[in-house]
C-alpha positions as CSV (number, residue, x, y, z in Angstrom):
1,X,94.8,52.9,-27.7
2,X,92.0,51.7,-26.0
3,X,92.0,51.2,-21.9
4,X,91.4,47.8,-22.4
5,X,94.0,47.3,-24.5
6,X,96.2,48.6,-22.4
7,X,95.4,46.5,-19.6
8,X,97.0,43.4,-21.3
9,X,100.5,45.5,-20.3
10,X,100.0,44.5,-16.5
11,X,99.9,40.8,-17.4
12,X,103.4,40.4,-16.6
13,X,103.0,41.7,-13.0
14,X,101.3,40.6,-9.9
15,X,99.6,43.3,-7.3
16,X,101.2,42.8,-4.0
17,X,101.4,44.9,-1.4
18,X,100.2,47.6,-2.8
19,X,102.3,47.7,-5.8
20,X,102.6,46.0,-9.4
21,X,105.9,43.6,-8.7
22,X,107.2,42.3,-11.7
23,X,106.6,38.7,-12.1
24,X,109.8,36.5,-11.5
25,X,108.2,33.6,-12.9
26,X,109.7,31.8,-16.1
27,X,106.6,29.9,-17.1
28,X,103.9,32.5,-19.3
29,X,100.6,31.1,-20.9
30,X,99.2,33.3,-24.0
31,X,96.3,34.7,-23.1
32,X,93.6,33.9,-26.5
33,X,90.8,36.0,-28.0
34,X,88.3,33.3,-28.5
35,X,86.6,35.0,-31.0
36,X,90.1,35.1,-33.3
37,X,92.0,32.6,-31.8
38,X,94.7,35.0,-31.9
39,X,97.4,36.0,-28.4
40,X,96.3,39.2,-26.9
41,X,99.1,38.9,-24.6
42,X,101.1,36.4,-22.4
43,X,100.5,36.2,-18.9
44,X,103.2,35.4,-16.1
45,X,102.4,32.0,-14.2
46,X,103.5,32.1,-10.5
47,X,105.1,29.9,-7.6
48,X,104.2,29.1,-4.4
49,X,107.4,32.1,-3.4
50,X,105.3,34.3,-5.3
51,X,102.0,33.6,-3.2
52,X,104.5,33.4,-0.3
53,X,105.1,37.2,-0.7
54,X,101.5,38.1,-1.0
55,X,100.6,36.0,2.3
56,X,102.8,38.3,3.8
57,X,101.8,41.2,2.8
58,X,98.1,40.8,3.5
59,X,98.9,39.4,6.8
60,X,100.6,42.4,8.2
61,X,97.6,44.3,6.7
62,X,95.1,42.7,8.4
63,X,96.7,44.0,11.8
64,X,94.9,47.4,11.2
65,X,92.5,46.7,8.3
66,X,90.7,44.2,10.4
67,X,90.3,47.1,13.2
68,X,88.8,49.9,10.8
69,X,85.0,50.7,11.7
70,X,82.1,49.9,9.5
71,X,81.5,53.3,8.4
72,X,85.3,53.9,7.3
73,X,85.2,49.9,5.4
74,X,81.5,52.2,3.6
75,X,83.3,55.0,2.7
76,X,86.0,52.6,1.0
77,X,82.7,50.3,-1.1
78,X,81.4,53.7,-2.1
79,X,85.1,54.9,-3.6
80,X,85.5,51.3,-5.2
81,X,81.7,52.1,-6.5
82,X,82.7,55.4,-7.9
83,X,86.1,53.7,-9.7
84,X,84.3,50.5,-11.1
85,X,81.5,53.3,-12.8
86,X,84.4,55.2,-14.3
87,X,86.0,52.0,-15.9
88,X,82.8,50.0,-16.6
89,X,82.8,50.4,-20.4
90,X,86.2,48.9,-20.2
91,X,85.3,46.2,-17.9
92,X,83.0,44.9,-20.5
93,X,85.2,45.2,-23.2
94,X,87.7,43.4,-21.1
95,X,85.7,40.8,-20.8
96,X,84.8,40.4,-23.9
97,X,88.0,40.3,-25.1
98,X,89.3,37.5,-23.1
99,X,86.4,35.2,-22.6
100,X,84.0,35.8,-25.8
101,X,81.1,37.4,-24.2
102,X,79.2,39.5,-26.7
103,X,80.2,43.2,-25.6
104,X,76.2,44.0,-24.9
105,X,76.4,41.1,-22.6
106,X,79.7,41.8,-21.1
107,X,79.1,45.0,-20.5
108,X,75.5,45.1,-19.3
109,X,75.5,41.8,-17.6
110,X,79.2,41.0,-16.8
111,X,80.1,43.7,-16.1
112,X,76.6,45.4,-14.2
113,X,77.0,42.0,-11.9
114,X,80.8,42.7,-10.6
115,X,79.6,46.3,-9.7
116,X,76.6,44.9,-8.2
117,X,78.3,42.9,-5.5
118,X,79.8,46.2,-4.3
119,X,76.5,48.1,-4.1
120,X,74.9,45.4,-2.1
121,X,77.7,44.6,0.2
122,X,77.9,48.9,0.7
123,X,74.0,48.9,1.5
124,X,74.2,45.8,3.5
125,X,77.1,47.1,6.3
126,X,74.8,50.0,7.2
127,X,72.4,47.4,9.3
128,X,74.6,44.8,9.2
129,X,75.0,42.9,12.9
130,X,78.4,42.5,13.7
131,X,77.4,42.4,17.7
132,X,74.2,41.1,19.1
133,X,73.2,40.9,22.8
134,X,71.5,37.5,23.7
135,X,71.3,38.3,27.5
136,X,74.2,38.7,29.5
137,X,76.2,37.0,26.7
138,X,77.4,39.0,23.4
139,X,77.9,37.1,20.0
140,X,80.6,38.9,18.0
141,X,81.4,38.7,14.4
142,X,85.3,39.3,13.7
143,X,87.0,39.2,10.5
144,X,88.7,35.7,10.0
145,X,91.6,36.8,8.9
146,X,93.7,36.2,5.8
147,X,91.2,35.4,2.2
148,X,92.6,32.9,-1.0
149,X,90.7,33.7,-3.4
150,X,90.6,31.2,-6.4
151,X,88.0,32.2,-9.6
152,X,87.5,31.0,-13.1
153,X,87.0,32.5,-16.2
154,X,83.3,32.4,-17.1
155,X,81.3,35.2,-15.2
156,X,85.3,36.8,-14.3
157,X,84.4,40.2,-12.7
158,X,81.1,38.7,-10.6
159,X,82.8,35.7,-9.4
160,X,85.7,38.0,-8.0
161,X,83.6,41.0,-7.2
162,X,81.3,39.3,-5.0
163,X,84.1,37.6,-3.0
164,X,86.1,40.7,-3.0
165,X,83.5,42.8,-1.5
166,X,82.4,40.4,1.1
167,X,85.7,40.4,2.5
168,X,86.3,43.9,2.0
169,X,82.8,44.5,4.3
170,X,83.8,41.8,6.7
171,X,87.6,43.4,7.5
172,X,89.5,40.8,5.8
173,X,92.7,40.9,4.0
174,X,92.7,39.0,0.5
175,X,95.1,37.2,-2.0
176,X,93.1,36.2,-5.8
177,X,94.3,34.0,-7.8
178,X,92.2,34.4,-11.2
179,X,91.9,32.0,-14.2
180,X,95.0,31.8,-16.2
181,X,92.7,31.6,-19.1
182,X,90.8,35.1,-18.8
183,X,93.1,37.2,-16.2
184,X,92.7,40.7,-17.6
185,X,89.6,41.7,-16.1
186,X,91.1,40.7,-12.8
187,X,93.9,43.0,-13.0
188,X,91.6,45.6,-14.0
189,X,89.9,44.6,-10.9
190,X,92.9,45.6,-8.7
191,X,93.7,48.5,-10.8
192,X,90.0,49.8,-9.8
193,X,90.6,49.0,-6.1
194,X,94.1,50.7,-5.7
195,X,92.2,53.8,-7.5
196,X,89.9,53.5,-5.1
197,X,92.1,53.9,-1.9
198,X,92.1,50.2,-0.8
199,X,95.1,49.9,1.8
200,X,98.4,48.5,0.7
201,X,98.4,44.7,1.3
202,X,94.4,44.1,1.6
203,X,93.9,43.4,-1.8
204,X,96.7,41.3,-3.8
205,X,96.8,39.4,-7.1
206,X,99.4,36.5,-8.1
207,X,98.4,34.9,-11.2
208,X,98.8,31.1,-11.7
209,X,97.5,27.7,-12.8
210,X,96.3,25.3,-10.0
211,X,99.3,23.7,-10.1
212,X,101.7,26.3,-9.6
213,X,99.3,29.1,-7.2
214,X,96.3,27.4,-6.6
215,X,97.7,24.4,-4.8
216,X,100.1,26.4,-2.8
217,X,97.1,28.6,-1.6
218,X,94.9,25.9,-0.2
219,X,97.6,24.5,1.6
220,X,99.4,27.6,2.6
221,X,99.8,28.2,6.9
222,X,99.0,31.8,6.7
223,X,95.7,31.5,4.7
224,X,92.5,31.6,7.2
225,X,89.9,30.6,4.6
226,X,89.6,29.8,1.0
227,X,86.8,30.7,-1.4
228,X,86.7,28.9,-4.1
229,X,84.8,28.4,-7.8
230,X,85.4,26.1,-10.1
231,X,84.6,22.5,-10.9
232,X,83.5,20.1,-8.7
233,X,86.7,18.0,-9.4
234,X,89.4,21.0,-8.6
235,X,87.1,22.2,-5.7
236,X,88.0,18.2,-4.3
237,X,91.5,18.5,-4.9
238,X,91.6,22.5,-2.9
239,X,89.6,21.0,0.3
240,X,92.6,17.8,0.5
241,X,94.8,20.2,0.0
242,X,94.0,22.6,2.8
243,X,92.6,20.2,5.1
244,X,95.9,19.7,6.6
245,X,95.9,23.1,8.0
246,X,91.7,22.9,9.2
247,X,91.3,26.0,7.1
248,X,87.9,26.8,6.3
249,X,86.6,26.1,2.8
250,X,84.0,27.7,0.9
251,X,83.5,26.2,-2.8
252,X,81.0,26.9,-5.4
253,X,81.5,24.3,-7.7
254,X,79.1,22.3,-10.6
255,X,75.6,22.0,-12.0
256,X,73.4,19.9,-13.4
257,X,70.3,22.2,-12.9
258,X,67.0,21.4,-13.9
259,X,63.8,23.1,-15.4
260,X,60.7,21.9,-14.6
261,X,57.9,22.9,-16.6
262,X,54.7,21.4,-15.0
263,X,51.4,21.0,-17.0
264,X,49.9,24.2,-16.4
265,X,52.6,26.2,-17.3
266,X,52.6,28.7,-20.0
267,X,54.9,26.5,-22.2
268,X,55.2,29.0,-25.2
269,X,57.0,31.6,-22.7
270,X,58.3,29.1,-20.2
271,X,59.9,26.9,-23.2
272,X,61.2,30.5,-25.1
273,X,62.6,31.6,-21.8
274,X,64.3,28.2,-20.8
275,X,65.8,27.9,-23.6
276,X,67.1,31.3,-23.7
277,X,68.5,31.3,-20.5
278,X,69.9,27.7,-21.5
279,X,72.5,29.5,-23.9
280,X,73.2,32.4,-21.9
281,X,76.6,33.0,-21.8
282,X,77.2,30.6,-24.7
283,X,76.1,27.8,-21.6
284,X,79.0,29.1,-20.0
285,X,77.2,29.4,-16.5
286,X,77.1,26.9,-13.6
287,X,73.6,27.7,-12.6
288,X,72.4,27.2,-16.4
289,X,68.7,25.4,-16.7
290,X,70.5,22.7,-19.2
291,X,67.9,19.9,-18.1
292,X,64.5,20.8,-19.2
293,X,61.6,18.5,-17.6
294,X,58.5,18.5,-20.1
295,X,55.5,16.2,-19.7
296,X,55.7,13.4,-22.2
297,X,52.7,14.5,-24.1
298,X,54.5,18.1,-24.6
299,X,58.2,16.5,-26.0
300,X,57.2,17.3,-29.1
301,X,55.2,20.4,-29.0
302,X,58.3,21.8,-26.6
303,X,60.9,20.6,-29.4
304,X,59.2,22.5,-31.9
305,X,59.4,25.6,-29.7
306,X,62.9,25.3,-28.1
307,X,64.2,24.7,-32.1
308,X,62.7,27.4,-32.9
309,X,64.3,30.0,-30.0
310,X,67.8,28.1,-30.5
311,X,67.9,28.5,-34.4
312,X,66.6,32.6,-33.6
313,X,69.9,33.1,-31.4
314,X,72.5,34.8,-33.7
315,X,76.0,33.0,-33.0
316,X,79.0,35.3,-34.5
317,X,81.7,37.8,-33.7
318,X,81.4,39.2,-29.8
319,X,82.0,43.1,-31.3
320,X,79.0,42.7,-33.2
321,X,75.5,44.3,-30.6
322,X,73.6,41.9,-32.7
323,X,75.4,39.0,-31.7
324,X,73.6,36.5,-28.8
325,X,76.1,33.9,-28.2
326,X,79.8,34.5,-29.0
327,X,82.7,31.7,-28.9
328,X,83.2,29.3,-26.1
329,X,86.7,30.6,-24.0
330,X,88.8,28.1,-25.6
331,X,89.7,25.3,-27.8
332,X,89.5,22.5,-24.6
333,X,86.4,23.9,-23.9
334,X,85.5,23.7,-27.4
335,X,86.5,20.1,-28.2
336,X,84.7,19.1,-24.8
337,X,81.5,20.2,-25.8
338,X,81.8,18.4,-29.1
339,X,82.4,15.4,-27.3
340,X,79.2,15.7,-25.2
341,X,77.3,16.9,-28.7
342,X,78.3,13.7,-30.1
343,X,77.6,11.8,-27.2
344,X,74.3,13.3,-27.3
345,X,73.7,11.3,-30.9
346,X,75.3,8.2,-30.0
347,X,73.3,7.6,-26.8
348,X,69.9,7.9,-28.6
349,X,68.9,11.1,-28.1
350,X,67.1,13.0,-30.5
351,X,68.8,16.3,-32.1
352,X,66.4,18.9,-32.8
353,X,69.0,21.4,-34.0
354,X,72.3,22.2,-33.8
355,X,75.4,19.7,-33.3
356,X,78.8,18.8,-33.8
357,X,81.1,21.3,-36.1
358,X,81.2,25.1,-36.0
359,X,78.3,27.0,-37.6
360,X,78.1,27.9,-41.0
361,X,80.4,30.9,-42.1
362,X,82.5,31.0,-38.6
363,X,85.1,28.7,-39.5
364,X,87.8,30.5,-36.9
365,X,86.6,31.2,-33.4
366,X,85.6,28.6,-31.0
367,X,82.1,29.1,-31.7
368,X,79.3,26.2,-30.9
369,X,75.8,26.1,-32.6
370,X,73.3,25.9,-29.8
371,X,72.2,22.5,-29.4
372,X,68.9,21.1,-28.4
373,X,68.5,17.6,-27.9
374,X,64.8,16.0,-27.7
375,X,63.8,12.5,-25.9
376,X,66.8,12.7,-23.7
377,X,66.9,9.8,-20.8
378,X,68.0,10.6,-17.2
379,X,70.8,7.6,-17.4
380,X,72.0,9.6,-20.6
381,X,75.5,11.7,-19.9
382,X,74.3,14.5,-21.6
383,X,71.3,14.5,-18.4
384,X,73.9,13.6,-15.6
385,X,77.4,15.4,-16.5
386,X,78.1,19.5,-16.7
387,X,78.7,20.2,-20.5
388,X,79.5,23.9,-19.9
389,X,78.2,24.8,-23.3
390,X,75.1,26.2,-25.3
391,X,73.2,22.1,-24.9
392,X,70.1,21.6,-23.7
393,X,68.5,18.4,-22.7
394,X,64.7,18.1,-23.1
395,X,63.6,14.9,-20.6
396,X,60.1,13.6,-20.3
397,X,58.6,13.1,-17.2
398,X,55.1,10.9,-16.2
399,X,54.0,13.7,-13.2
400,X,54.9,15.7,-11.1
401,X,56.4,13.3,-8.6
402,X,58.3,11.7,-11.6
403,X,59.5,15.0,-12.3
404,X,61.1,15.5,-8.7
405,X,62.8,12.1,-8.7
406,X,64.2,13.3,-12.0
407,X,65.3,16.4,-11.2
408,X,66.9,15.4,-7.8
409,X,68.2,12.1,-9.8
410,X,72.1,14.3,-10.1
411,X,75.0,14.4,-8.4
412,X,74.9,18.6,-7.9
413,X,72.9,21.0,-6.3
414,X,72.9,24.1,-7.3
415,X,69.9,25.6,-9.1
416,X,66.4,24.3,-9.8
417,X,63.8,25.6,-11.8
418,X,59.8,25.4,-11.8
419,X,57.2,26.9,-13.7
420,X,53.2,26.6,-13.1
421,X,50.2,28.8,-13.6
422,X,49.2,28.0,-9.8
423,X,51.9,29.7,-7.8
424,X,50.7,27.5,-4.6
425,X,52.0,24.4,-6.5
426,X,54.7,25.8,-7.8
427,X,56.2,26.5,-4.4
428,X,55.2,23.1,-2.9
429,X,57.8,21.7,-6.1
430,X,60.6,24.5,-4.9
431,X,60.4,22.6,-1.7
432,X,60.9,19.8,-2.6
433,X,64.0,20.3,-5.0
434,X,67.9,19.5,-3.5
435,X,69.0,22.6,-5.0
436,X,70.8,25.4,-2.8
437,X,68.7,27.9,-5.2
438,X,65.3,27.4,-6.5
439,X,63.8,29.6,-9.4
440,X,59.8,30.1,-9.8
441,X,58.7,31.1,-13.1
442,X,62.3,31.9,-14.0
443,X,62.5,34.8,-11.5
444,X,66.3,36.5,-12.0
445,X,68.6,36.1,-9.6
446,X,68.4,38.0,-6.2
447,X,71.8,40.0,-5.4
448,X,70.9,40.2,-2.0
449,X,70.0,36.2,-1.6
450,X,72.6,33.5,-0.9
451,X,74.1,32.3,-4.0
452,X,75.8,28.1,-3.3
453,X,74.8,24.8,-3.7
454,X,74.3,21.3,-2.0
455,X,75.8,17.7,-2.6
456,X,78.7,18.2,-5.1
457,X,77.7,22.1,-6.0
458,X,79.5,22.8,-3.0
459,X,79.5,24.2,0.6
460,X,78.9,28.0,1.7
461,X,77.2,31.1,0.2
462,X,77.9,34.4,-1.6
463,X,76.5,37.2,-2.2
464,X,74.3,39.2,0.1
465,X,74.4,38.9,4.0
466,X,75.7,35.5,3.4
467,X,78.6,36.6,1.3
468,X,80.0,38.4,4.3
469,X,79.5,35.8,6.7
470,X,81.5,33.8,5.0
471,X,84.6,35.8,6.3
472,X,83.7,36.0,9.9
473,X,84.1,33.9,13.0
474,X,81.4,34.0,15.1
475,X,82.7,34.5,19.1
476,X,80.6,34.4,22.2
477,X,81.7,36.5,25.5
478,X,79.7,35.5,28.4
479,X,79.2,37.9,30.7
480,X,79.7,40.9,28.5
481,X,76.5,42.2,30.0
482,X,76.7,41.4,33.6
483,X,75.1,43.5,36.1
């Protein structure tokens, strides 16, 4: 049997302390193969006296955890390196498995990403500054204490990875609560990290719904600091929750992000490469480019182009290398994105290609046809609300002032695109954008740069520098340095 197959037997445990504890819980949710809509398994759903016992434990680890020395909390990224390398294969078919990814894309992307996190944050603690002199005054960085850690099921092993190795670099203690929906991957994580020589008690797992784990978490007396992703509307519900206790809260939450192709853009790649990027992931990423911002004398030119890419995209069984976009993770997911699809037609919009309904021949599977809607308004939902699917909505604009209003014209901030042929102009529009991250001429993602949005994307950063700040208080001695 396969290693990832057999990963689907730890589903009935949680990792605390150091050990796989049987789950006491009496509540299980089937975990579903998207791509068969078939049980691989049934995972235990926790309580608030299961998180209870994993408070504990990482709190009387972080007595000594928090005291080991940056090269010792290297040594332990490099082992976790060498362990996640051994098991990456497995990783992406784990992912694949439980959330539809194609395997070329779970493995190469999903996958490469969560093992990225721990390369940077290894690289990053050798010149990392945990104590700097500012005169006779030294400002210290010290572990906040005590992690809850609450991830979804889209991008599973980089949205836990990159938390998990911030706080392993910054000396904190941890206690993950993944998606009910695609756990597996996150006990693989722990199974990598116990390999790996991680103390007893720094890293635990307990999973749960939100109901159950997560609101217990945010409100829980013995958690320092919660890092959150999700949706803007559970990322709401986690800061009430914990506000009682003045805990802080980090939460990377929706998007809304848009592309803005200026005139002088190359529009043949520019369009191709939107697009593309578009239905990554089956749309299944909060940082997607689903609003694309084409001048109006190009809406039908850029149509013709974006049907074209969308109908090239292969849409079929994740096992398949050929395969582009798999299944969406689930059937709510599935029926959502038919509502905004339909939406789509009854608001006026123009469908290019694509739809409601399955695509031919994939009659089981929660598969969605890529979608590209032409002549969409700003007012329209399908331009202001997160469809979390493979939708894109092509929006005219009169310049490139008209543009900007448009693309700031949202409730979230995460991402922004922009694409020019005169770089100089390109970055004047980056400035001008409400987006925590700004794209120029698609440029990939920077594991080193601070990953979080503004308005109702969120609060905080991950990754990079940023990621481990996120985990430390900042403490000023005065007179450290006195003569």
């Amino acid at each position: 049997m396969p290693r990832a197959a057999q990963i689907s037997d730890r589903a009935g445990s949680f990792f605390i302390g150091g050990e796989w504890v049987p789950a006491n819980a009496e509540r299980t949710l089937d975990v579903v193969n998207p791509a068969t809509e078939e049980p691989i398994c049934q995972v235990a759903l926790g309580t608030a006296d299961d998180l209870d016992r994993a408070v504990v434990a990482a709190r009387a680890a972080f007595e000594s955890y928090c005291q080991t020395t940056v090269a010792e909390r290297r040594e332990l990224l490099s082992e976790v390196i060498n362990v996640y390398k051994s098991r990456f294969t497995e990783m992406g078919e784990t992912i694949s498995r439980e959330m539809g990814a194609p395997i070329s894309f779970a493995t190469r992307f999903q996958a490469g990403a969560g093992l990225g996190h721990y390369k940077t944050a290894h690289g990053l603690l050798e010149h990392f500054k945990f104590h700097e002199d500012m005169g006779p005054t030294a400002i210290v960085r010290e572990p906040i204490g005590v992690i809850g850690m609450i991830t979804p099921w889209n991008w599973p092993s980089n949205q836990i990875s990159c938390k998990v190795a911030g706080a392993l670099a910054a000396g904190c203690t941890m206690v993950l609560k993944p998606s009910e929906v695609a756990p597996l991957s996150a006990l693989l994580i722990a199974e990598i990290l116990d390999e790996a020589g991680v103390p007893k008690g720094v890293f635990n797992l307990v999973n749960g719904d939100g109901p159950g784990v997560g609101t217990a978490m945010a409100s829980h007396p013995g958690i320092d600091a919660i890092s959150f992703t999700g949706s803007t509307g559970a990322g709401i519900d986690v800061a009430i929750k914990a506000a009682p206790t003045v805990k802080r809260v980090g939460q990377e939450l929706g998007g809304k992000s848009a592309n803005i192709l200026l005139d002088d853009c190359d529009f043949e790649a520019q369009v191709k490469a939107g697009v593309s990027l578009c239905m990554r992931n089956s749309g299944q990423s909060c940082n997607s480019p689903t609003r694309m911002l084409v001048p109006h004398g190009k809406m039908d030119e850029v149509a013709a182009r974006a049907k074209e890419v969308a109908e090239g995209l292969k849409v079929g069984p994740p096992s398949d290398e050929e395969t582009g976009l798999g299944p969406v993770v689930s059937a709510r997911q599935w029926e959502k994105i038919q509502g905004y699809i339909r939406s789509g037609i009854d608001e006026g919009a123009t469908l290019v290609t694509g739809g409601p309904e399955r695509p031919d021949a994939l009659g089981t599977g929660f598969y969605v046809k890529p979608t590209v809607f032409a002549d969409v308004t700003p007012q329209m939902t399908i331009a202001q609300e997160e469809i979390f699917g493979p939708v894109l909505a092509i929006i005219g604009y009169e310049d490139e002032a008209d543009a900007i209003r448009i693309a700031n014209d949202t409730p979230f901030g995460l991402a922004g695109y922009v694409s020019s042929g005169d770089h100089a102009r390109a970055q004047k529009v980056a400035r001008k954008l409400n987006a925590g991250m700004v794209h120029i001429n698609m440029a990939v993602a920077d594991p080193k740069a601070p990953f979080g949005g503004t308005k109702q994307s969120g609060n905080g950063r991950e990754w990079g520098e940023a990621g481990i700040e996120e985990y430390l208080e900042v403490k000023s001695v005065m007179g450290w340095n006195a003569a």
